[in-house]
Structure formats: structure tokens, C-alpha cells
C-alpha positions as CSV (number, residue, x, y, z in Angstrom):
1,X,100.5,83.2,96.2
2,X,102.9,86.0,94.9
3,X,100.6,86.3,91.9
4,X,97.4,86.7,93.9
5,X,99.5,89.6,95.3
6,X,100.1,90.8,92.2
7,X,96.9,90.2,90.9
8,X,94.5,92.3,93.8
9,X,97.3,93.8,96.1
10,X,94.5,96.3,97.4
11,X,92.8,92.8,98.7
12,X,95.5,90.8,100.0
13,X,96.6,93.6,102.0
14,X,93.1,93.8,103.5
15,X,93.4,90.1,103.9
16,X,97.2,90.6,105.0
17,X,95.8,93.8,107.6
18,X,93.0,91.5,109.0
19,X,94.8,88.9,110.0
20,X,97.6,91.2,111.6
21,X,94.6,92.4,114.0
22,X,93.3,89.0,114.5
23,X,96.4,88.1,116.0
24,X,97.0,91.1,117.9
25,X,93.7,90.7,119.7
26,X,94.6,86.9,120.3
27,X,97.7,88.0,121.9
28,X,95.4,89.7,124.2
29,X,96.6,93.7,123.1
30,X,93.9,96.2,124.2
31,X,91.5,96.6,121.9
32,X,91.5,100.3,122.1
33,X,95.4,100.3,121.6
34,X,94.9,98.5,118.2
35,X,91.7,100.5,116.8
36,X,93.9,103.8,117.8
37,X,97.0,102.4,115.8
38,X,94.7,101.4,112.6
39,X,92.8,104.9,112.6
40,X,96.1,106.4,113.0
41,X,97.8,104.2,110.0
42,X,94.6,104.6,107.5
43,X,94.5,108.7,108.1
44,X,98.3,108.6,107.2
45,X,97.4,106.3,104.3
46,X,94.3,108.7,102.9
47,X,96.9,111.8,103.1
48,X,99.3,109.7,101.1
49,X,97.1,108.8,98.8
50,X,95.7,112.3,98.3
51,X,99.0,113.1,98.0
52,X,99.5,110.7,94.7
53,X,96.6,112.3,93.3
54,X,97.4,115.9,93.7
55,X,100.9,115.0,92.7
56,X,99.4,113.6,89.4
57,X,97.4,116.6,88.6
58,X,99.9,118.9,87.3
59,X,99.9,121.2,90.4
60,X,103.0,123.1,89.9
61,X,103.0,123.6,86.1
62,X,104.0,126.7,84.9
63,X,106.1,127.8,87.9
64,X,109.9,128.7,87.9
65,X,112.1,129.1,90.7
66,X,115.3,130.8,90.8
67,X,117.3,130.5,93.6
68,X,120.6,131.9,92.3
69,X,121.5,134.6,89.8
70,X,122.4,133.1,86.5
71,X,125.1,134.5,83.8
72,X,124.1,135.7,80.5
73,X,125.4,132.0,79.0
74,X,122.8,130.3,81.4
75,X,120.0,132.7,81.2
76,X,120.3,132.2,77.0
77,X,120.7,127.9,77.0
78,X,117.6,128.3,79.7
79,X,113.6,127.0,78.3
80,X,111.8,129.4,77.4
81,X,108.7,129.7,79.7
82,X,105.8,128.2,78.9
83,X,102.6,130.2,77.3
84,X,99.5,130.4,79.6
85,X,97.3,128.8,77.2
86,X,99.5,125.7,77.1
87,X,99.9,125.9,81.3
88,X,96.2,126.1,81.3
89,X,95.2,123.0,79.1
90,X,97.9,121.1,81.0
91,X,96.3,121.9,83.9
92,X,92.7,121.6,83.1
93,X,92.9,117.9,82.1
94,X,91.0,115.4,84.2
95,X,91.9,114.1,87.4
96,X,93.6,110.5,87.4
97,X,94.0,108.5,90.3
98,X,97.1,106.2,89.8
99,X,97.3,102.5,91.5
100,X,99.0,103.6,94.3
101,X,96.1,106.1,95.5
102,X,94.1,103.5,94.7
103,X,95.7,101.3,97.0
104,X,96.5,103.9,99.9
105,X,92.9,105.1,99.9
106,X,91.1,101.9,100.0
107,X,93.7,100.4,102.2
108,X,93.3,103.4,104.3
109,X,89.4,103.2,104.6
110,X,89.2,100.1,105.2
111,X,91.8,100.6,108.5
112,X,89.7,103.9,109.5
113,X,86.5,101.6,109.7
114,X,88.0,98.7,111.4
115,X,89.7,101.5,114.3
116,X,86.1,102.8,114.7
117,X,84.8,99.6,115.0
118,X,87.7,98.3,117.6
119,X,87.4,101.5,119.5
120,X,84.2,101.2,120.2
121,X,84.0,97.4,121.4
């Protein structure tokens, strides 16, 4: 079991999500109080995900921030800043979407569907 987890966690979560709502509708829950909680939970999971992938993407290269004054020992042993050439090919490399945007966007799709779908029984 732990290594079909580990195997497709994006399914078994599905599986594992499915299941949850199964019984939540057995135990007689509204079905508009369940659709509202899995549209809720899959928006929060999309904006996590997008999240990972802008996070990956080398947003903030380039930028310094100083927040206190530095003496001249500190200001010497500092890096040198980067060139704008070297900012600009980090920054222009291709998009990658990690496992966990994988996960929180499909997982988070599939919830958005199934609260659309509860909501409007």
C-alpha cells in the first residue's frame, strides 16, 4: 500500500479524496456544505501550486535588499552583484513544474470539479 503511495501519490490522493466525500455524504452532510469545502480546498491547492512554480522560476534573481547600513569590513567580504546578462539568462530559462505543483494542481482540479459537481446536485 505505502508503495502505491509512493508510486502515483497524485492518484491515491484522488482515490484517498473520493472516498473522504463518499463518506461524508453517507453520514448524511449537506451536499452543498461538502461541494463548498472541496471548491474551497482545490482553489487553495491551485494557488499553492502556482506558487511552486513561480517560486521555481527564478523570480527574484538579481535583487538585493539592504535593510541595515553595513561597515566598510562588511560592504568589502559582501558578493559582488550579479551582471545583467547573467540575471537575464537565469531568468529566461524554461518554466519547470516540480512534483509538488504537479500534485497540488491536479489534486486541486480534480476537488474544483467534484465542488461544482456537489453544488449543483
Amino acid at each position: 500500500m505505502i508503495e502505491l503511495i509512493k508510486k502515483s501519490p497524485i492518484w491515491s490522493s484522488i482515490i484517498a479524496l473520493a472516498i473522504i466525500n463518499i463518506l461524508a455524504i453517507l453520514f448524511r452532510l449537506p451536499k452543498m456544505l461538502i461541494g463548498n469545502i472541496d471548491f474551497l480546498v482545490g482553489l487553495f491547492l491551485i494557488v499553492l501550486g502556482s506558487i511552486f512554480i513561480v517560486g521555481a522560476g527564478h523570480l527574484f534573481t538579481g535583487w538585493r535588499f539592504h535593510i541595515r547600513k553595513k561597515s566598510d569590513l562588511e560592504a568589502e567580504n559582501d558578493p559582488k552583484h550579479p551582471k545583467a546578462r547573467e540575471v537575464a539568462s537565469i531568468k529566461n530559462q524554461p518554466i519547470r513544474v516540480n512534483r509538488y505543483a504537479k500534485f497540488c494542481l491536479a489534486t486541486g482540479v480534480f476537488l474544483i470539479a467534484l465542488g461544482v459537481i456537489l453544488t449543483s446536485i
